[in-house]
NUKE-228259 format. One record per residue (C-alpha): x, y, z. Coordinates in steps of 0.05 Angstrom, whole numbers, plus 32768, in hexadecimal, padded with zeros to 4 digits. Each point is the difference from the previous one (the first is absolute). Example, Ala and Ser with C-alpha at 12.3 -4.5 7.8 and 13.67 -1.06 7.14 Angstrom:
<sites>
80F67FA6809C
801B80457FF3
</sites>
This chain:
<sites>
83487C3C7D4D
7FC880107FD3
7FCE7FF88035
8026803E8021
800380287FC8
7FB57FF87FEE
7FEE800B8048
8035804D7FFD
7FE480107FC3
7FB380018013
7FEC8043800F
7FE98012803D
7FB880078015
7FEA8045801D
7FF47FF98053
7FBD8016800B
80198035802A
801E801E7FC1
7FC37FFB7FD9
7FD88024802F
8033803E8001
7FFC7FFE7FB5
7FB680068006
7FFB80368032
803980297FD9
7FD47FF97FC5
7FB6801A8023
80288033801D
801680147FBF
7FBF7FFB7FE3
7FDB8022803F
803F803B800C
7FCB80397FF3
7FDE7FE78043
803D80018028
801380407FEE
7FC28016801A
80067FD68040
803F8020800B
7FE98047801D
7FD87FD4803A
80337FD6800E
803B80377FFB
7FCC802A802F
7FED7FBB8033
80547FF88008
800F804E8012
7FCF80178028
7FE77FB6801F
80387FD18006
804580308000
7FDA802C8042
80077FBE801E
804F80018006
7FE88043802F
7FE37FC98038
803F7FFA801B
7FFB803C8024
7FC87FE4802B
80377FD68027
8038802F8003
8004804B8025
800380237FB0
802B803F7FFB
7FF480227FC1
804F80107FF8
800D7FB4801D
7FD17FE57FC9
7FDE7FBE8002
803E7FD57FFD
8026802C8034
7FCF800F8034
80017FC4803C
7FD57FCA8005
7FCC7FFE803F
7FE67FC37FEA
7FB37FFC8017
800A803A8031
7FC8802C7FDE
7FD27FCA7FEF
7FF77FF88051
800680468013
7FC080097FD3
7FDD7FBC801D
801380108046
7FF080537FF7
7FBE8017802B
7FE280147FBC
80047FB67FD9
7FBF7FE8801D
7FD380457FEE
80257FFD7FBC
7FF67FC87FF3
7FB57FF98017
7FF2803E7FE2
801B7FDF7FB9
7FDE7FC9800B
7FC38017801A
7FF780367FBF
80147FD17FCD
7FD07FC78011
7FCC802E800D
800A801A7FBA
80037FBE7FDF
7FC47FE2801F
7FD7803A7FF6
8022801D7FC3
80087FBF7FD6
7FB97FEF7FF6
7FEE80457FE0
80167FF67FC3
7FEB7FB57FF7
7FBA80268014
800A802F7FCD
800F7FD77FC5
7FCD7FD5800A
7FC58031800A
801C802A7FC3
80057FBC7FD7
7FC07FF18008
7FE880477FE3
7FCA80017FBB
8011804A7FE3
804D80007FED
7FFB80487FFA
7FEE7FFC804E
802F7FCD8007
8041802E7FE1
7FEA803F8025
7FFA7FD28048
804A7FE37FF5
801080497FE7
7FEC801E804C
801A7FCC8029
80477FFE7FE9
800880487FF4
80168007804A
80337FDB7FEF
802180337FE0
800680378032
804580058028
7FFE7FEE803F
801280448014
7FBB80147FEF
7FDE7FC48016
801C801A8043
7FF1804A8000
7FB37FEF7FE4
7FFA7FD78042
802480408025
7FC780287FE1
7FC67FD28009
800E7FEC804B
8014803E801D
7FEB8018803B
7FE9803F7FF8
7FEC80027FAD
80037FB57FF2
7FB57FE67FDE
80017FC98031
800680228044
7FC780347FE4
7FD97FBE7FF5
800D7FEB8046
7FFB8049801E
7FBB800F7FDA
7FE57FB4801D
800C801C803D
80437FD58016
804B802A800B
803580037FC4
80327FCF800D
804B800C7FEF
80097FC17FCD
804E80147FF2
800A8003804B
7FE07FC08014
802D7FC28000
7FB97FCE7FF8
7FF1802A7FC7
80407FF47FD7
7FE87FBB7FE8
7FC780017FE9
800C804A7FDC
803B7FDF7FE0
7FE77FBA7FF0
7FB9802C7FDC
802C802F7FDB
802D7FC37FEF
7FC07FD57FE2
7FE2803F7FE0
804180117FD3
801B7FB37FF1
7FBE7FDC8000
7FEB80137FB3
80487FF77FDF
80027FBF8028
7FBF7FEA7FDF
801680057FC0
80297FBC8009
7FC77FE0801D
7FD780167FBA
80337FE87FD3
7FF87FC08022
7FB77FFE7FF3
800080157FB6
802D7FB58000
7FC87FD5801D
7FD67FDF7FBC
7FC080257FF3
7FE67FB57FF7
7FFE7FEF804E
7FD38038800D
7FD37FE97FC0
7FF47FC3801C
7FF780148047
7FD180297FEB
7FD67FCE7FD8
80077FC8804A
7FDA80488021
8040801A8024
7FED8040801B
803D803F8001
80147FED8045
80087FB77FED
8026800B7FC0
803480358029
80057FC48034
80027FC77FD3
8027801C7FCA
801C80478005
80267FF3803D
80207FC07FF6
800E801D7FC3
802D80378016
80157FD3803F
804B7FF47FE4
8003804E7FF7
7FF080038049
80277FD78020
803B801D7FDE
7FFA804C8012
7FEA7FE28045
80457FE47FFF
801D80407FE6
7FE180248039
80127FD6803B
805280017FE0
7FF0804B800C
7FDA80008044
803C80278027
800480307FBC
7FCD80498009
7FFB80357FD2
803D80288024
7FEA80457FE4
7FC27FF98016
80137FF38043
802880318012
7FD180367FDF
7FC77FE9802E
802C7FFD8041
7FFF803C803A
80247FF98039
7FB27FF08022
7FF27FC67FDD
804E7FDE8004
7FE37FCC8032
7FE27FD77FC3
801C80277FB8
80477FE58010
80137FC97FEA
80457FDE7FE2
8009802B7FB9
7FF0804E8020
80347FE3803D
80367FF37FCB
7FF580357FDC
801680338044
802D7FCB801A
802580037FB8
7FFA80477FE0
7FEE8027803D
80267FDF8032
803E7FF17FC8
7FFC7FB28029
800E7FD77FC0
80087FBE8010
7FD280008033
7FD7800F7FD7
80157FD67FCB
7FF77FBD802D
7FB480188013
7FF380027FB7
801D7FBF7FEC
7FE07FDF8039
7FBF801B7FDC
80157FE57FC8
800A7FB1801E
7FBD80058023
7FDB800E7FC7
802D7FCE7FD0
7FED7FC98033
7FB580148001
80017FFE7FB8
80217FB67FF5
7FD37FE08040
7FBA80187FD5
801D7FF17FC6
80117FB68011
7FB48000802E
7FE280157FBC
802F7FC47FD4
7FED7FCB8032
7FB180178004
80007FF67FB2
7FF880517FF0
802F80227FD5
803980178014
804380257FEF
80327FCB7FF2
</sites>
């Protein structure tokens, strides 16, 4: 009997699942200024990121506004293969395709280019004033972006078909011209992003040690050898990340842009899956339709994004998770 009443009247030990609650209740005590400044973005990531996602549902039913989502019927997959099986999914799609990998093998490298040219600059009065002009651009709407190319490729007034008229060639209509789309929009594209994009790149290179340079430097490393050997291995992780970042967003374009640039000449190659939901949904008042092609934009590029990511984990790069 006293053997039982020792063993009741021991206290009992605290599980260590209790003593980590105790200890998380007490850093979040301690830390509760830094939460309450977390809480806009997270507040802000649930509203307008993860509650629009209840909306999906309309993407497999025929949505009636007065229905709502719960009331209108369910179709199932129906729009999901009325899009794949439409005459227009292969230009759409090719045309999506087609601009965005353009733009990303062309348009990624700039700014890599940029930082490390910039880095590599004596004067740092030179060196503010050069970061100064590239990533001004960056600043101007892309409304103007868009008239300045009206104005500089026109036909009749545009500096560029005076160029070509005064060499002796005949203006060209660069708006009207479906091979001419591309390349205006992928130049006007690098010319506004590529500074503001190099600034991320910098910050990256101000982190590399001073000391590596010193001593390549002393072995007789030449600039070339040091950006090789050093400055881009250096900023490598940074790479590879945004790399990843871009290919999750390879079916994404600037939207605006797009449908500022587009005539009803060059349609053959400036349409492409966003402008065709955005008169399929608010023009044409076709909301799950267009509601399906979105979200199956959205699983293309969410499977793009994990199969680099995991190519980059198992070739020993960084990666996002």
């Amino acid at each position: 009997m006293s053997t039982e009443s020792s063993v009741k009247s021991r206290p009992r030990r605290p599980t260590r699942s209790s003593i980590d609650l105790h200890t998380r209740l007490r850093l979040l005590a301690r830390s509760w200024q830094l939460y309450v400044l977390l809480l806009p973005a997270v507040l802000y990531i649930l509203v307008f990121k993860y509650w629009p996602m209840y909306g999906a549902q309309i993407a497999f039913r025929n949505y009636n506004p007065s229905d709502g989502f719960a009331g209108s019927p369910w179709v199932g997959l129906e729009h999901f293969e009325r899009f794949v099986t439409s005459f227009q999914f292969e230009r759409l799609l090719a045309n999506t395709l087609t601009l965005n990998a353009l733009g990303l093998l062309i348009a990624f490298p700039v700014p890599i280019i940029l930082a490390l040219i910039v880095n590599q600059l004596q004067s740092e009065r030179f060196k503010k004033f050069t970061q100064t002009v590239l990533y001004s651009p960056s600043f101007i709407s892309v409304v103007v972006v868009v008239g300045m190319i009206h104005l500089l490729f026109s036909p009749r007034s545009g500096i560029v078909n005076n160029a070509i008229v005064t060499f002796g060639g005949d203006p060209i209509f660069f708006m009207g011209a479906p091979e001419w789309f591309r390349p205006l929009y992928i130049g006007s594209d690098i010319w506004q992003n590529a500074g503001f994009s190099m600034i991320v790149y910098l910050a990256a290179l101000t982190a590399i040690d001073p000391a590596l340079h010193e001593a390549a430097r002393v072995d007789g490393a030449n600039k070339w050898q040091r950006i090789r050997h050093i400055d881009i291995p250096g900023i490598m992780p940074v790479i590879t990340i945004l790399f990843i970042l871009a290919i999750g967003n390879l079916f994404n374009l600037g939207f605006e842009k797009v449908l500022i640039m587009q005539t009803d000449l060059n349609l053959p190659t400036s349409e492409v899956i966003q402008t065709y939901v955005y008169k399929a949904g608010l023009q044409q008042a076709q909301f799950s339709y267009s509601a399906a092609i979105g979200l199956f934009n959205s699983l293309i590029n969410l499977a793009l994004l994990m199969t680099f990511n995991w190519v980059a984990r198992r070739a020993g790069q960084s990666s996002l998770w």
